[in-house]
C-alpha positions in Angstrom: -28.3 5.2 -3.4 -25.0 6.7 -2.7 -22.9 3.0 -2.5 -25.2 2.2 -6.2 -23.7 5.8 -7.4 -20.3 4.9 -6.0 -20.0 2.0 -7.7 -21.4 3.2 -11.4 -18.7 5.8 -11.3 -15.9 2.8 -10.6 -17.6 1.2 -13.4 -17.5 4.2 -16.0 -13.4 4.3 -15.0 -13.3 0.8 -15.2 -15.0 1.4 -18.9 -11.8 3.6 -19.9 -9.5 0.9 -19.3 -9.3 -0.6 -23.4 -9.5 2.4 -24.6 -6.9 4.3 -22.8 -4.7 0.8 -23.7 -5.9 1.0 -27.3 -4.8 5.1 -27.7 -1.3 4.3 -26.0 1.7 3.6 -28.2 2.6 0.2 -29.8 4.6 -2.1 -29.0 2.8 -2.8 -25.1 1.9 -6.4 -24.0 -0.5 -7.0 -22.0 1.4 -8.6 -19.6 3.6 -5.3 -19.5 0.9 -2.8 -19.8 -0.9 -4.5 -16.5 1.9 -4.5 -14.5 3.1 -1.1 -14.8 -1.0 -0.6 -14.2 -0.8 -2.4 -11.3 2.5 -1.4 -9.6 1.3 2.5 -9.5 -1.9 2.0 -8.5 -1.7 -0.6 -6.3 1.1 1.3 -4.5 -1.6 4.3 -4.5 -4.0 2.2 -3.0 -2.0 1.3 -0.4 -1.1 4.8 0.1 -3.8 5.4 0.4 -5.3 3.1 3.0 -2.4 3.7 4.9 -2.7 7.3 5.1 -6.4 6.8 6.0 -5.3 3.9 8.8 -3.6 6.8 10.4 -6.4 9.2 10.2 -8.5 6.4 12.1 -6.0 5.5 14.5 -7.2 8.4 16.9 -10.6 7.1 17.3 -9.0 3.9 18.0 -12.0 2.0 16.7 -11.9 -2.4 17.8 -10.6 -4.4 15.2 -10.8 -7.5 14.2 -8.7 -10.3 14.9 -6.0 -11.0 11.6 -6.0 -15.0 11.1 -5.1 -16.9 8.6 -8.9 -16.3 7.0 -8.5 -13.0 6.7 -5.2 -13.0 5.1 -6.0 -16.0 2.9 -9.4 -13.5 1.2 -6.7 -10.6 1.3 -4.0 -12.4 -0.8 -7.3 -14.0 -3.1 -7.6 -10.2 -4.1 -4.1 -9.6 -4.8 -3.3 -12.3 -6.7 -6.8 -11.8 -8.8 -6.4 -8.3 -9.4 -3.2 -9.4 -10.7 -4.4 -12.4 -13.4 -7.3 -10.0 -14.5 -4.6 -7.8 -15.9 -3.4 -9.7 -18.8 -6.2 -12.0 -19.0 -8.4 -8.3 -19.6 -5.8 -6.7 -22.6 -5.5 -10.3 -24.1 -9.0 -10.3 -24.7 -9.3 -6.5 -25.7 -6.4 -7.0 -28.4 -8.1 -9.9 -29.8 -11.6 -8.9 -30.3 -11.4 -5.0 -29.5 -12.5 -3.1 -26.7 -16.4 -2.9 -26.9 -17.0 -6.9 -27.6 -14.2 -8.0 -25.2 -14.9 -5.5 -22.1 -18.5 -6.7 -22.5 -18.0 -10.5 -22.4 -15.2 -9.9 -19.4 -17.6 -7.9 -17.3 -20.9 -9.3 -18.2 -19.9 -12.8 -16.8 -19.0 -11.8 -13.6 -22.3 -10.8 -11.9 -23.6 -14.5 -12.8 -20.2 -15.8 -11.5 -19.9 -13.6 -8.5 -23.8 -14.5 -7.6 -23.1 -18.3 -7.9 -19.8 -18.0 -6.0 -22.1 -15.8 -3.0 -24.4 -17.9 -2.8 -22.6 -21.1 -2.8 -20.5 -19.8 0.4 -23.6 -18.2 2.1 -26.1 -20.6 1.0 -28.5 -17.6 0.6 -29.5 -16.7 -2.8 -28.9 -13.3 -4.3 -32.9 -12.0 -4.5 -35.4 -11.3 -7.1 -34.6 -8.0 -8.1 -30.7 -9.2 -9.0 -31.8 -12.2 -10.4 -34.5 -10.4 -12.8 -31.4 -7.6 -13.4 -28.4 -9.9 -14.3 -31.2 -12.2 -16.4 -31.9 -9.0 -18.9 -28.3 -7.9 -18.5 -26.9 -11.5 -19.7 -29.2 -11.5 -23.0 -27.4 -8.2 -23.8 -24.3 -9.7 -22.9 -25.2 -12.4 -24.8 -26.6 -10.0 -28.0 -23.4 -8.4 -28.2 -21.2 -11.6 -27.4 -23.1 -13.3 -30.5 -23.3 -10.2 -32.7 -19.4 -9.5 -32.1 -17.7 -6.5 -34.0 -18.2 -5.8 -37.6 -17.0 -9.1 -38.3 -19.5 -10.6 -36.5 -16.8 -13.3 -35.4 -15.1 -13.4 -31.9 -11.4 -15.0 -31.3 -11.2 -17.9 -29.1 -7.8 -16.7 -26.9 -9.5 -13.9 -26.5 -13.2 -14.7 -25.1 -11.0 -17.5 -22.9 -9.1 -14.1 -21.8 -12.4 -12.1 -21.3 -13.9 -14.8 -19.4 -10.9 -15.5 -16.8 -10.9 -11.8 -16.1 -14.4 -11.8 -15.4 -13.5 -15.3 -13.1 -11.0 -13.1 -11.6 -13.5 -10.0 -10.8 -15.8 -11.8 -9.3 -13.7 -13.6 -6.8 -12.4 -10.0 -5.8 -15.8 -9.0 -5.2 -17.0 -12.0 -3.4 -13.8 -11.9 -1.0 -14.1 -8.1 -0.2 -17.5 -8.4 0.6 -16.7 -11.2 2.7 -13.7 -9.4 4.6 -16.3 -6.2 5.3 -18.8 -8.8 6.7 -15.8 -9.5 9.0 -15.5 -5.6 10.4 -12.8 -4.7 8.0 -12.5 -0.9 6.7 -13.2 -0.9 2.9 -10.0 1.3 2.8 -8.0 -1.7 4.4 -9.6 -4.3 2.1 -8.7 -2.0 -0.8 -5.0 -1.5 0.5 -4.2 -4.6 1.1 -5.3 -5.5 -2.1 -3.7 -2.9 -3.8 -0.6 -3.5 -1.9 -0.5 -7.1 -2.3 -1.2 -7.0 -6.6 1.6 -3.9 -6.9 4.3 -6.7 -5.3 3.4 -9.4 -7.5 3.5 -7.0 -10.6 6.5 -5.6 -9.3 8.3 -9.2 -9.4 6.6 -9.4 -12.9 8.0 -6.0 -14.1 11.7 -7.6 -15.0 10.4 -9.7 -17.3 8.5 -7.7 -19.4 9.3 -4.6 -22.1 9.1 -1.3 -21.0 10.4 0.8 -23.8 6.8 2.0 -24.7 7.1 3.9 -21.4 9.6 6.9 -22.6 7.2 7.3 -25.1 4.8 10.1 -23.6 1.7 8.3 -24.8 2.8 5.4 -22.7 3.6 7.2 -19.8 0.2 9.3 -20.0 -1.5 5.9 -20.4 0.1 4.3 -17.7 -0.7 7.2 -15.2 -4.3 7.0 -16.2 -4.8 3.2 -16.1 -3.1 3.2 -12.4 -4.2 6.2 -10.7 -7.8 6.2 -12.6 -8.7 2.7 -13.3 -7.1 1.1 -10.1 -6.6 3.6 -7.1 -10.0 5.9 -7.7 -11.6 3.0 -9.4 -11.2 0.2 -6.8 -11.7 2.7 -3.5 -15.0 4.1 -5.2 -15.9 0.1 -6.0 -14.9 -1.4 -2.6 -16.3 2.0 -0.7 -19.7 1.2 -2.3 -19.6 -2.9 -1.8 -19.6 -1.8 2.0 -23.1 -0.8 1.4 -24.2 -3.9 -1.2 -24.2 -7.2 -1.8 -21.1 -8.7 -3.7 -23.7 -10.1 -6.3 -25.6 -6.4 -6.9 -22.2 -4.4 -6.7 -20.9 -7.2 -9.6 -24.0 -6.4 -11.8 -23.2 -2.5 -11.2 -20.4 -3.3 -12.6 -21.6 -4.0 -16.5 -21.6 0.1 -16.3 -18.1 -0.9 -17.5 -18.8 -2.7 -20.6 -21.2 -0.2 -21.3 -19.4 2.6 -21.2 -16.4 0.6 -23.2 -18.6 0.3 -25.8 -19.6 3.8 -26.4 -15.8 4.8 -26.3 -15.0 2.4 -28.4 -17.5 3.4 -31.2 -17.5 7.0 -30.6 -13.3 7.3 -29.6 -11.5 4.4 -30.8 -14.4 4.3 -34.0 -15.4 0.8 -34.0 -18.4 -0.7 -35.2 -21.2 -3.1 -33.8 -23.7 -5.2 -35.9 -27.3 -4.2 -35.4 -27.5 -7.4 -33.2 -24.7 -6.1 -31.0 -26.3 -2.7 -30.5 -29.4 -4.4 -29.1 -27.4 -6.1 -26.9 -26.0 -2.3 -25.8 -29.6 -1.3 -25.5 -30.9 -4.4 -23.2 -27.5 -4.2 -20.8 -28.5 -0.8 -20.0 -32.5 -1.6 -19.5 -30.5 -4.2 -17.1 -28.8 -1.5 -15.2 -31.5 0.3 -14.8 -33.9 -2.2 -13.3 -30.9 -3.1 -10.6 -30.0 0.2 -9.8 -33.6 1.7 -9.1 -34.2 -1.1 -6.0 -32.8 -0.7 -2.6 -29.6 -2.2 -1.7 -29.6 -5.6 -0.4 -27.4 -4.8 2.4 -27.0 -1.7 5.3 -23.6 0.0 5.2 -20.9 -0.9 7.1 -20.4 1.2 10.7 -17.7 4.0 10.1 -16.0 2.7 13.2 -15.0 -0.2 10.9 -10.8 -1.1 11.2 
């Protein structure tokens, strides 16, 4: 129960991501807004696992062997965590944060299921597949019932849905570098590490004025230290103790939490059909997260 809990609390910091972006100042981008995100808490995250490598080190644990493999899942998380960014604010800009968040994350426990089980040929289990079924109708309630509006953009569900492409490939290739004996806090670092480089290279190129503003440097230091460095360790931490598909389904704690801050905070409002499809995604959660986890935890002795 602890790696369920671990990941519902990633989820809920996930779920403050749009709003915290939607209370900053204007003039962001979501290019600019994700990597500023990105370049402080990436470089926390690999702080992070570095500081905890060193801690280890005494114990001198085995490690496995770094190939090619390894590095080729490491840089898939990097460079995903990084197109999730803007893909993720595009859609939150375009159809606001509850509708967007929902549509992002409620695609990515079917994606990251179909992506696990094509590589492991085994399939995800009753209990997830029962679970993401009555989470997709209310992804699908309060994709179809949209905001007030009732109508969604088509940028931004193309946005939503490539960041929720994106989140389930990190998923899928964490879970597939702690099969290999890797430390979730080397996973995390190295994907943290990896993402703050790109969106450092990206940073040049984008407008940062916003940032002397101290709503935009408040937001920024949430969305990296919150969203990314606690975020991802709690999210990768628990993953070591789950399968990729049942961790992605935790997950939709995210939308659901954006939703409630974005009608109670940000003062949005949801059609009666959406708001049934709020009510069904959490019935999903629930269902998932009151089974046993597919998969033992990881040794501590991990690298």
């Amino acid at each position: 129960m602890r790696f369920v809990l671990a990941v519902l609390a990633a989820a809920v910091l996930f779920g403050t991501t749009g709003t915290s972006q939607e209370l900053g100042p204007d003039g962001t981008t979501p290019l600019a807004v994700g990597a500023v995100r990105l370049a402080i808490g990436g470089s926390a995250l690999a702080l992070l696992a570095a500081g905890a490598a060193v801690l280890r080190h005494r114990r001198r644990p085995p490690r496995p062997r770094l190939s090619a493999k390894p590095l080729a899942l490491m840089a898939a998380t990097a460079v995903s965590l990084f197109v999730y960014q803007p893909l993720f604010f595009l859609g939150t800009s375009a159809n606001g944060v509850a509708v967007s968040t929902v549509i992002a994350l409620g695609s990515a426990p079917v994606l990251a299921g179909l992506l696990e089980w094509l590589l492991t040929r085994r399939a995800p289990g009753l209990l997830w597949s029962a679970a993401t079924a009555v989470s997709t109708i209310g992804v699908a309630l309060l994709a179809l019932g949209g905001g007030a509006g009732g109508s969604a953009d088509p940028a931004g569900l193309a946005g939503s849905l490539g960041a929720g492409a994106a989140f389930a490939v990190i998923a899928v290739a964490q879970r597939r570098l702690l099969d290999a004996g890797w430390h979730p806090f080397t996973v995390v670092g190295a994907m943290g590490g990896g993402s703050a480089v790109i969106a450092a290279a990206a940073l040049p190129f984008t407008d940062l004025g916003w940032m002397a503003d101290p709503r935009g440097a408040a937001m920024a230091l949430w969305l990296g230290l919150a969203t990314i460095t606690a975020a991802y360790a709690l999210f990768t931490w628990g993953l070591g103790g789950l399968r990729a598909a049942t961790a992605a389904t935790l997950t939709l704690g995210e939308p659901l939490t954006a939703s409630v801050l974005g009608i109670v905070v940000l003062g949005e409002h949801l059609s009666a059909l959406s708001t049934a499809g709020i009510v069904v995604l959490g019935a999903g959660l629930v269902l998932l997260a009151s089974g046993r986890p597919a998969r033992p935890a990881l040794p501590d002795s991990s690298p």
